[in-house]
C-alpha positions in Angstrom: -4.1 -10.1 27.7 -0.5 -10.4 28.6 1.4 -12.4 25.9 4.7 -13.9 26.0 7.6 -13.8 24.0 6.7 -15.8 20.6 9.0 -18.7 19.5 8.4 -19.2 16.1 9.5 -23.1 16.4 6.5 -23.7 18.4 4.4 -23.0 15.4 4.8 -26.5 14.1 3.1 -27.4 17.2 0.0 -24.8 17.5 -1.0 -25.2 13.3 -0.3 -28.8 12.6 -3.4 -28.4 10.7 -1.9 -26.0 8.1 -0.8 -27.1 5.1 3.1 -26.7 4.2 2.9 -23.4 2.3 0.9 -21.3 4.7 2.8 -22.6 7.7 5.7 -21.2 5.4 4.1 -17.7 5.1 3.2 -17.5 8.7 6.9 -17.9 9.9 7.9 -14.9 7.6 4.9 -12.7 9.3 5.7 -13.9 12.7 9.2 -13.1 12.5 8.3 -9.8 11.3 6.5 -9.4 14.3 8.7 -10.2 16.2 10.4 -7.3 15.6 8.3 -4.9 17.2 6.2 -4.5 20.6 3.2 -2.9 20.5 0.3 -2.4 23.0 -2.6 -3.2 20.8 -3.9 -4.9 17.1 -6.3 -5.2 14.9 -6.8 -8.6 12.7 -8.8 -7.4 9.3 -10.4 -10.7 8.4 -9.5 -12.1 11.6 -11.2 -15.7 10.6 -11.6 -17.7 13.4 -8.8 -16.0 15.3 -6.4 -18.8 15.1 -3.6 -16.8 13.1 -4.7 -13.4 15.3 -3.5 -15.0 17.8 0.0 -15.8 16.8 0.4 -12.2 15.3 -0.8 -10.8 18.5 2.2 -13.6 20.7 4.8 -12.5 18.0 4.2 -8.5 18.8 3.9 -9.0 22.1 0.0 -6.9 22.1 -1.6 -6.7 25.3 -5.3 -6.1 23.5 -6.3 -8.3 20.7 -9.2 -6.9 18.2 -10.5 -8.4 14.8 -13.0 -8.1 12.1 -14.6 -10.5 9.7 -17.4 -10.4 7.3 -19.0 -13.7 9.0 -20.7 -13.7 12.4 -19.6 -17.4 12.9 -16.0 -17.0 12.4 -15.9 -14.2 14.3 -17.8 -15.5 17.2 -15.2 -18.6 16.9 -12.4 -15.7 17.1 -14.4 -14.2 20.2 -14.2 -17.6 21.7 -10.4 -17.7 21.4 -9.9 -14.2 23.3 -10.1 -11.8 20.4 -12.6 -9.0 20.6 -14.2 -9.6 17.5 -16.5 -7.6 15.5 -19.0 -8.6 11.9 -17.7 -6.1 9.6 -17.9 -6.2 5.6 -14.7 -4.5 4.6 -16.1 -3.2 0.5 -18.5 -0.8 2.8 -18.2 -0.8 6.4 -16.7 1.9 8.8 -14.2 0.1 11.3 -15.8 0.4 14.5 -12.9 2.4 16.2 -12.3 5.8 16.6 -9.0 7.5 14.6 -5.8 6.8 15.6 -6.6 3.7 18.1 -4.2 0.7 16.8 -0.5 0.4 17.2 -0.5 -2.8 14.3 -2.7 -3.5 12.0 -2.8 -7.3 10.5 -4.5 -7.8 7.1 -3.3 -11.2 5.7 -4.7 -13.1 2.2 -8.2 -10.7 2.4 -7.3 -7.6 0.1 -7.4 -10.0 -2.8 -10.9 -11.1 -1.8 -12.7 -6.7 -1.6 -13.6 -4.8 -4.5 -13.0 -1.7 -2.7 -9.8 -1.9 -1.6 -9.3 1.6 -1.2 -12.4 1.9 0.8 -10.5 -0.9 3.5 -6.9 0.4 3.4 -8.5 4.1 4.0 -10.2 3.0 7.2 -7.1 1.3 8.3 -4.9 4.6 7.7 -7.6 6.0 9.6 -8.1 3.7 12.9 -4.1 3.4 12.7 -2.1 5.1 14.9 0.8 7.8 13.5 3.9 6.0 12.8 1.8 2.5 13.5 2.2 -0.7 11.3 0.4 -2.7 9.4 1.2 -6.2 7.7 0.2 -6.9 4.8 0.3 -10.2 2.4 -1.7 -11.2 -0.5 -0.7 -13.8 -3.6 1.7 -12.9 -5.9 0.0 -11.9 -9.9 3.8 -12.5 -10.7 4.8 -15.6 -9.4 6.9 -17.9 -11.7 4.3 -20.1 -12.0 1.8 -17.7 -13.5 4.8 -16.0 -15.9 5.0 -19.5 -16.6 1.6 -20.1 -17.1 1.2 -17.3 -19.3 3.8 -18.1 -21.5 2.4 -21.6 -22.4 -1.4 -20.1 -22.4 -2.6 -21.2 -19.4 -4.5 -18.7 -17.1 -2.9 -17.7 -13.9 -4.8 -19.1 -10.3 -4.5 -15.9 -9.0 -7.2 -14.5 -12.0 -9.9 -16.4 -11.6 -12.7 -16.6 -14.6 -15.8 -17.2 -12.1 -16.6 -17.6 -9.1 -17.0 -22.0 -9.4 -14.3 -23.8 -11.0 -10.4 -22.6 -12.0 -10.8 -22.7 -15.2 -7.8 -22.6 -18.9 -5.2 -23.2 -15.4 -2.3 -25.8 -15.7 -4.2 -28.3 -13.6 -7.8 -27.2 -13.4 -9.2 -27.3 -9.7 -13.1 -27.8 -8.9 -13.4 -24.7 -6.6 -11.6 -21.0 -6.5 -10.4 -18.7 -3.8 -12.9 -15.9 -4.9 -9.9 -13.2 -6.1 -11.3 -10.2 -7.4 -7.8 -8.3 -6.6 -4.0 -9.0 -7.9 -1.1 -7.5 -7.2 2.4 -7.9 -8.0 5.0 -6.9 -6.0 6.0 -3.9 -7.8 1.8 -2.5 -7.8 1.6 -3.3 -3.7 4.3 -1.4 -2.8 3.6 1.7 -5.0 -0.4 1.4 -3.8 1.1 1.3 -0.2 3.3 4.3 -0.8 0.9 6.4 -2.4 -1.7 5.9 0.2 1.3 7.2 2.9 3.4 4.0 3.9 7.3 3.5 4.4 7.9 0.0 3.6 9.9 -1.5 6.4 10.5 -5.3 5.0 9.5 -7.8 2.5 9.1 -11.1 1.7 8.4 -14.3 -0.2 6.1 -17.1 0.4 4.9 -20.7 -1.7 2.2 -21.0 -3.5 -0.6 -23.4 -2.0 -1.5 -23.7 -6.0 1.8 -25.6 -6.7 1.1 -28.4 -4.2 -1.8 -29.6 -6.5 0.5 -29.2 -9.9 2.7 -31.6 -8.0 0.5 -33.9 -7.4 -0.9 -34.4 -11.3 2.9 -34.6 -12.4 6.2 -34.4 -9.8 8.0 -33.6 -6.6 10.4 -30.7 -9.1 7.7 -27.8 -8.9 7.8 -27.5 -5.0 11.6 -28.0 -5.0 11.5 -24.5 -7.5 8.9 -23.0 -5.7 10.5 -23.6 -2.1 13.5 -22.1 -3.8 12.1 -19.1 -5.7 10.0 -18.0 -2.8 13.3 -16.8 -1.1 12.6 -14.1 -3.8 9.5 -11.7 -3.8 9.0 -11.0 -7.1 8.9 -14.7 -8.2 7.1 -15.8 -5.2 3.7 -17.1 -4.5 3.0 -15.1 -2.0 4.1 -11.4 -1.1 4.1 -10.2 2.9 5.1 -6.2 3.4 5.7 -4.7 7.0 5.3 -1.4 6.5 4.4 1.9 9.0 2.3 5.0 8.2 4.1 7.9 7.9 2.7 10.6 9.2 -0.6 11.7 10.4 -3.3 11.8 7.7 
Protein backbone atom coordinates (compact mmCIF):
# COMPACT_ATOMS: atom_id res chain seq x y z
CA UNK A 1 0.00 0.00 0.00
CA UNK A 2 1.23 3.43 -0.90
CA UNK A 3 0.86 5.94 1.96
CA UNK A 4 1.04 9.52 2.07
CA UNK A 5 2.82 12.00 3.88
CA UNK A 6 1.21 11.94 7.58
CA UNK A 7 -0.04 15.21 9.06
CA UNK A 8 -0.21 14.79 12.50
CA UNK A 9 -3.12 17.64 12.83
CA UNK A 10 -5.33 15.32 11.12
CA UNK A 11 -5.22 12.98 14.00
CA UNK A 12 -7.92 14.94 15.80
CA UNK A 13 -9.99 13.98 12.99
CA UNK A 14 -9.20 10.01 12.37
CA UNK A 15 -9.36 9.13 16.63
CA UNK A 16 -12.04 11.39 17.85
CA UNK A 17 -12.82 8.38 19.84
CA UNK A 18 -9.64 8.52 21.88
CA UNK A 19 -9.62 9.80 25.03
CA UNK A 20 -7.24 13.05 25.65
CA UNK A 21 -4.17 11.22 27.02
CA UNK A 22 -3.68 8.59 24.39
CA UNK A 23 -4.39 11.04 21.55
CA UNK A 24 -1.51 12.84 23.47
CA UNK A 25 0.84 9.75 23.28
CA UNK A 26 0.05 9.08 19.74
CA UNK A 27 1.21 12.55 18.53
CA UNK A 28 4.67 12.01 20.20
CA UNK A 29 4.91 8.41 18.27
CA UNK A 30 3.72 9.82 15.08
CA UNK A 31 6.07 12.55 15.05
CA UNK A 32 8.72 10.06 15.72
CA UNK A 33 7.72 8.50 12.77
CA UNK A 34 7.73 10.91 10.89
CA UNK A 35 11.15 11.05 10.96
CA UNK A 36 11.97 8.08 9.10
CA UNK A 37 10.79 6.25 5.78
CA UNK A 38 10.80 2.79 5.69
CA UNK A 39 9.53 0.12 3.25
CA UNK A 40 7.84 -2.18 5.69
CA UNK A 41 6.31 -2.70 9.61
CA UNK A 42 5.32 -4.77 11.96
CA UNK A 43 2.55 -3.72 14.71
CA UNK A 44 3.13 -6.15 17.87
CA UNK A 45 -0.27 -6.11 19.40
CA UNK A 46 -1.65 -4.51 16.42
CA UNK A 47 -5.41 -4.45 18.09
CA UNK A 48 -7.76 -3.73 15.70
CA UNK A 49 -5.31 -1.98 13.38
CA UNK A 50 -6.60 1.47 13.93
CA UNK A 51 -3.19 2.90 15.49
CA UNK A 52 -1.11 0.45 12.87
CA UNK A 53 -2.39 2.39 10.55
CA UNK A 54 -1.32 5.79 11.55
CA UNK A 55 2.23 4.41 12.40
CA UNK A 56 2.40 2.90 9.13
CA UNK A 57 1.01 6.90 7.32
CA UNK A 58 3.60 8.60 9.70
CA UNK A 59 6.73 6.23 8.21
CA UNK A 60 5.63 6.38 5.05
CA UNK A 61 5.58 1.99 4.90
CA UNK A 62 4.48 0.54 1.71
CA UNK A 63 3.60 -3.09 3.56
CA UNK A 64 1.66 -2.99 6.70
CA UNK A 65 1.92 -6.37 9.03
CA UNK A 66 0.59 -7.01 12.72
CA UNK A 67 0.19 -9.48 15.43
CA UNK A 68 -2.31 -9.86 18.22
CA UNK A 69 -3.12 -12.57 20.71
CA UNK A 70 -7.04 -12.28 19.64
CA UNK A 71 -8.36 -13.72 16.31
CA UNK A 72 -11.16 -11.01 16.39
CA UNK A 73 -9.05 -7.93 16.66
CA UNK A 74 -6.85 -9.12 14.34
CA UNK A 75 -9.39 -10.01 11.82
CA UNK A 76 -10.77 -6.30 12.51
CA UNK A 77 -7.02 -5.22 11.75
CA UNK A 78 -7.18 -7.51 8.45
CA UNK A 79 -10.31 -5.68 7.53
CA UNK A 80 -8.54 -2.30 7.69
CA UNK A 81 -5.59 -3.39 5.25
CA UNK A 82 -3.12 -4.76 7.69
CA UNK A 83 -1.83 -8.26 7.11
CA UNK A 84 -2.58 -9.61 10.34
CA UNK A 85 -1.62 -12.66 12.07
CA UNK A 86 -3.02 -14.58 15.90
CA UNK A 87 0.09 -14.62 17.69
CA UNK A 88 0.60 -15.00 21.70
CA UNK A 89 3.68 -12.98 22.31
CA UNK A 90 4.85 -15.03 26.08
CA UNK A 91 5.44 -18.12 23.59
CA UNK A 92 5.01 -17.78 19.95
CA UNK A 93 7.65 -17.57 17.12
CA UNK A 94 6.79 -14.41 14.93
CA UNK A 95 5.80 -15.82 11.72
CA UNK A 96 8.60 -14.11 9.59
CA UNK A 97 11.80 -15.15 8.61
CA UNK A 98 15.20 -13.06 10.18
CA UNK A 99 15.85 -9.90 9.26
CA UNK A 100 12.37 -9.02 7.27
CA UNK A 101 11.11 -5.57 8.95
CA UNK A 102 12.52 -2.16 8.54
CA UNK A 103 10.24 -0.78 11.91
CA UNK A 104 8.93 -2.49 14.35
CA UNK A 105 5.83 -0.87 16.52
CA UNK A 106 5.20 -2.29 20.00
CA UNK A 107 3.02 0.26 21.89
CA UNK A 108 1.33 -0.25 25.70
CA UNK A 109 1.72 -4.47 25.20
CA UNK A 110 5.21 -5.18 26.89
CA UNK A 111 3.53 -4.35 30.15
CA UNK A 112 0.79 -6.90 29.51
CA UNK A 113 3.74 -10.47 28.69
CA UNK A 114 5.46 -12.26 31.23
CA UNK A 115 8.11 -13.18 28.89
CA UNK A 116 9.23 -10.14 27.80
CA UNK A 117 12.47 -11.32 26.73
CA UNK A 118 10.93 -14.11 24.86
CA UNK A 119 9.00 -11.01 22.59
CA UNK A 120 11.73 -8.44 22.37
CA UNK A 121 14.12 -11.51 21.18
CA UNK A 122 11.86 -12.36 18.32
CA UNK A 123 11.64 -8.80 17.40
CA UNK A 124 15.71 -8.45 17.36
CA UNK A 125 15.36 -11.35 15.28
CA UNK A 126 12.54 -10.54 12.50
CA UNK A 127 14.20 -6.90 12.58
CA UNK A 128 16.27 -5.86 10.02
CA UNK A 129 20.14 -4.54 10.87
CA UNK A 130 20.13 -1.06 11.81
CA UNK A 131 16.05 -1.23 11.71
CA UNK A 132 13.75 0.52 14.41
CA UNK A 133 11.55 -0.25 16.65
CA UNK A 134 9.15 1.97 18.90
CA UNK A 135 8.48 1.30 21.97
CA UNK A 136 6.05 2.81 24.85
CA UNK A 137 4.80 1.36 27.95
CA UNK A 138 3.48 3.30 31.36
CA UNK A 139 5.74 4.93 33.41
CA UNK A 140 6.51 2.80 37.28
CA UNK A 141 7.86 6.40 38.02
CA UNK A 142 5.44 8.80 37.19
CA UNK A 143 4.74 11.61 39.77
CA UNK A 144 1.65 10.31 40.55
CA UNK A 145 2.82 6.91 41.70
CA UNK A 146 6.11 8.60 43.62
CA UNK A 147 3.33 10.41 44.97
CA UNK A 148 1.29 7.64 45.59
CA UNK A 149 3.91 5.92 47.34
CA UNK A 150 4.71 8.47 49.53
CA UNK A 151 1.20 8.80 51.06
CA UNK A 152 0.76 4.74 50.97
CA UNK A 153 -1.29 4.40 48.26
CA UNK A 154 -0.41 1.62 45.59
CA UNK A 155 0.72 2.78 42.24
CA UNK A 156 -1.94 1.82 39.00
CA UNK A 157 0.76 0.65 37.19
CA UNK A 158 1.15 -2.50 40.05
CA UNK A 159 -1.76 -3.96 39.97
CA UNK A 160 -2.78 -6.53 43.07
CA UNK A 161 -5.14 -8.83 40.84
CA UNK A 162 -6.38 -9.19 37.99
CA UNK A 163 -10.28 -7.57 39.03
CA UNK A 164 -10.32 -4.40 40.81
CA UNK A 165 -7.37 -1.53 41.45
CA UNK A 166 -7.07 -1.97 44.62
CA UNK A 167 -5.05 0.43 48.16
CA UNK A 168 -4.88 3.19 44.74
CA UNK A 169 -5.74 6.93 45.31
CA UNK A 170 -9.14 6.48 43.79
CA UNK A 171 -9.88 2.77 43.53
CA UNK A 172 -11.24 1.83 39.89
CA UNK A 173 -13.61 -1.38 39.34
CA UNK A 174 -11.47 -2.92 36.55
CA UNK A 175 -7.45 -3.11 35.86
CA UNK A 176 -5.34 -3.00 32.71
CA UNK A 177 -3.83 -6.52 33.48
CA UNK A 178 0.07 -5.17 34.06
CA UNK A 179 2.27 -7.92 34.91
CA UNK A 180 5.47 -5.65 33.65
CA UNK A 181 6.77 -2.06 34.89
CA UNK A 182 9.35 -0.08 33.85
CA UNK A 183 10.82 3.13 34.63
CA UNK A 184 12.48 5.05 32.35
CA UNK A 185 15.92 4.47 33.66
CA UNK A 186 15.19 0.12 33.54
CA UNK A 187 13.67 0.48 29.68
CA UNK A 188 16.45 2.06 28.32
CA UNK A 189 19.19 -0.14 30.04
CA UNK A 190 16.84 -3.51 29.06
CA UNK A 191 16.88 -1.89 25.47
CA UNK A 192 20.62 -1.39 25.44
CA UNK A 193 21.54 -4.57 26.77
CA UNK A 194 19.51 -6.55 24.37
CA UNK A 195 21.62 -4.39 21.45
CA UNK A 196 19.62 -1.01 20.91
CA UNK A 197 20.96 2.71 20.38
CA UNK A 198 18.30 4.86 21.71
CA UNK A 199 17.47 7.41 19.10
CA UNK A 200 14.69 9.65 21.04
CA UNK A 201 12.47 9.82 24.02
CA UNK A 202 9.51 11.00 25.31
CA UNK A 203 6.71 11.77 27.81
CA UNK A 204 3.06 11.06 27.73
CA UNK A 205 -0.25 11.55 30.47
CA UNK A 206 -1.48 9.29 32.33
CA UNK A 207 -5.07 7.96 31.42
CA UNK A 208 -5.15 7.14 35.44
CA UNK A 209 -5.11 10.92 36.32
CA UNK A 210 -8.31 11.67 34.29
CA UNK A 211 -10.34 9.55 36.93
CA UNK A 212 -8.34 11.21 40.10
CA UNK A 213 -9.69 14.37 38.55
CA UNK A 214 -12.81 13.53 38.43
CA UNK A 215 -13.23 12.39 42.38
CA UNK A 216 -11.54 15.84 43.35
CA UNK A 217 -10.22 18.70 40.68
CA UNK A 218 -9.16 20.08 37.34
CA UNK A 219 -5.21 20.74 39.22
CA UNK A 220 -3.93 16.98 38.58
CA UNK A 221 -4.24 17.10 34.75
CA UNK A 222 -2.96 20.77 34.68
CA UNK A 223 0.44 18.92 36.58
CA UNK A 224 0.30 16.02 34.59
CA UNK A 225 -0.09 17.90 31.16
CA UNK A 226 2.90 19.74 32.42
CA UNK A 227 5.15 17.02 33.83
CA UNK A 228 4.71 14.81 30.89
CA UNK A 229 6.99 17.25 28.88
CA UNK A 230 9.42 15.21 31.16
CA UNK A 231 10.06 11.40 30.89
CA UNK A 232 10.94 10.43 34.06
CA UNK A 233 7.90 12.03 35.74
CA UNK A 234 5.60 11.10 33.04
CA UNK A 235 2.77 8.78 32.63
CA UNK A 236 3.78 7.34 29.88
CA UNK A 237 7.41 6.61 28.38
CA UNK A 238 7.80 6.23 24.20
CA UNK A 239 11.59 5.24 23.06
CA UNK A 240 12.60 5.22 19.15
CA UNK A 241 15.42 3.30 19.14
CA UNK A 242 17.45 1.15 16.15
CA UNK A 243 19.29 -2.25 16.53
CA UNK A 244 22.70 -1.96 16.31
CA UNK A 245 24.20 -4.46 14.63
CA UNK A 246 23.40 -7.83 13.36
CA UNK A 247 22.67 -10.29 16.12
Amino acid sequence: MGVKRFDVNDLTKETSSMNTESLIALKHKIRMLSDISVNNLLDVGCNDGRNTLQYAEAARVKEVYGLDINSNLADAAKAKGVRAYVCDLNSDRIPFENNFFDLVTITEVLEHLHNTDHVIQEIIRVLKSEGYLLISVPNLAAWHSRLALFFGYQPYQCETNLIFHAGTIVELDYTAKHVRAFTLRALKRFLEKKGFKILQVAGGPSEHVSEIRKRFSSLPMIIDTFLSKYPPLAGHIIILCQKKFEQ
